[in-house]
N, C-alpha and C positions, 0 to 999 in steps of 0.2 A: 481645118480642112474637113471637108463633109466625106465621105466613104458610102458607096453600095459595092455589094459583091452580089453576082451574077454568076449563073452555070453551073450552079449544079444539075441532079439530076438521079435516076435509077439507072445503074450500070450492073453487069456481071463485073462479076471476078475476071481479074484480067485483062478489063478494057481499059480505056485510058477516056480523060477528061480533063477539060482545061476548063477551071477560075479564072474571072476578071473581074477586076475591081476600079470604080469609074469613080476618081477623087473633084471635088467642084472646089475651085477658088486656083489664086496663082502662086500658089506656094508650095504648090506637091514637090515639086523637084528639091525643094529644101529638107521631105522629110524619110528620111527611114521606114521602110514600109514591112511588114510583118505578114503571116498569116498562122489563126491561129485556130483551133476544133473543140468541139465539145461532143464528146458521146453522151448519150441516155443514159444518166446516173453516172456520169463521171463527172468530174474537174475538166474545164477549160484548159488545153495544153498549148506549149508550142508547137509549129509547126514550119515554118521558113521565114527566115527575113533577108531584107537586100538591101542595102547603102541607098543613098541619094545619087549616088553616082555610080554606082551596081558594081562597083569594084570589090564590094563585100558580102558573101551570102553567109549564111549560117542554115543548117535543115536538123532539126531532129534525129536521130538514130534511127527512129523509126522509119521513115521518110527519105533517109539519104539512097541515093542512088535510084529511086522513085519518083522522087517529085523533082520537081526546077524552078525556081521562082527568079521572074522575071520582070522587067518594066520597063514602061514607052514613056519617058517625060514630056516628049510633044502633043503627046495623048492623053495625058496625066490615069495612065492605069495600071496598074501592076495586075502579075497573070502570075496561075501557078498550075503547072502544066501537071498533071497527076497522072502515073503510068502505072502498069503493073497493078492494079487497084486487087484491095483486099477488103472483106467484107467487115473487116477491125479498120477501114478506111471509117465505115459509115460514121457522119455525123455531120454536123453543125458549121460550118467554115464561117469566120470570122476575119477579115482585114482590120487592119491599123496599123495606125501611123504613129510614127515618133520623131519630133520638132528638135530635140536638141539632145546632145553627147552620141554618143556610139553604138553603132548599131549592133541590138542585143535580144535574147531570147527571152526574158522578163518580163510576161504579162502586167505588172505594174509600172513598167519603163514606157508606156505607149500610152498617149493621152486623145488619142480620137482613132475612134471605134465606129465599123458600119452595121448593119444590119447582115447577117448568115444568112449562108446559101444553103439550104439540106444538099447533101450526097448519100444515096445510098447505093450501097457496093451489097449487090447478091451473089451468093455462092451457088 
């Protein structure tokens, strides 16, 4: 499955923002879908994932109670609605997917990757 993410943007502190993510072929509904950030001079982290059938989320510590990740399979897109935005948001957003076992927070557990959206969150 192909992946782009879409929407970010420059926000304040305290606004909110919604990611989308627009997967091409007919097999999205089969995979596990992820979102995950990179800040300037960090490591790649987790960020939220959601089941094939959304019955399963997982969010970061960071992130929990802030963000929501969500998805349309008749759309083939997953979204991760971002609230509460903090300027330790800013970075790099990244989607992917993962085809087979359990939906997990393991950047090495995901084998198709899109291209980041920048967010930056100003104080």
């Amino acid at each position: 499955v192909q992946l782009q993410a879409y929407g970010g943007g420059l926000v304040q502190a305290g606004d909110s923002l919604r990611l989308s993510c627009a997967a091409s072929g007919s097999t999205f509904s089969r995979y596990h879908m992820g979102w995950f950030r990179q800040a300037p001079g960090k490591e790649r982290e987790f960020v939220a994932a959601i089941s094939w059938s959304s019955d399963t989320t997982l969010y970061a510590d960071s992130v929990k109670g802030r963000f929501t990740i969500s998805r349309d399979n008749a759309k083939n897109t997953v979204y991760l609605q971002m609230n509460s935005l903090k300027p330790e948001d800013t970075a790099v957003y990244y989607c992917a997917g993962r085809r087979f076992g359990a939906v997990v927070g393991g950047i090495g557990e995901y084998d198709s990757w899109g291209q980041g959206t920048l967010v930056t969150v100003s104080s």
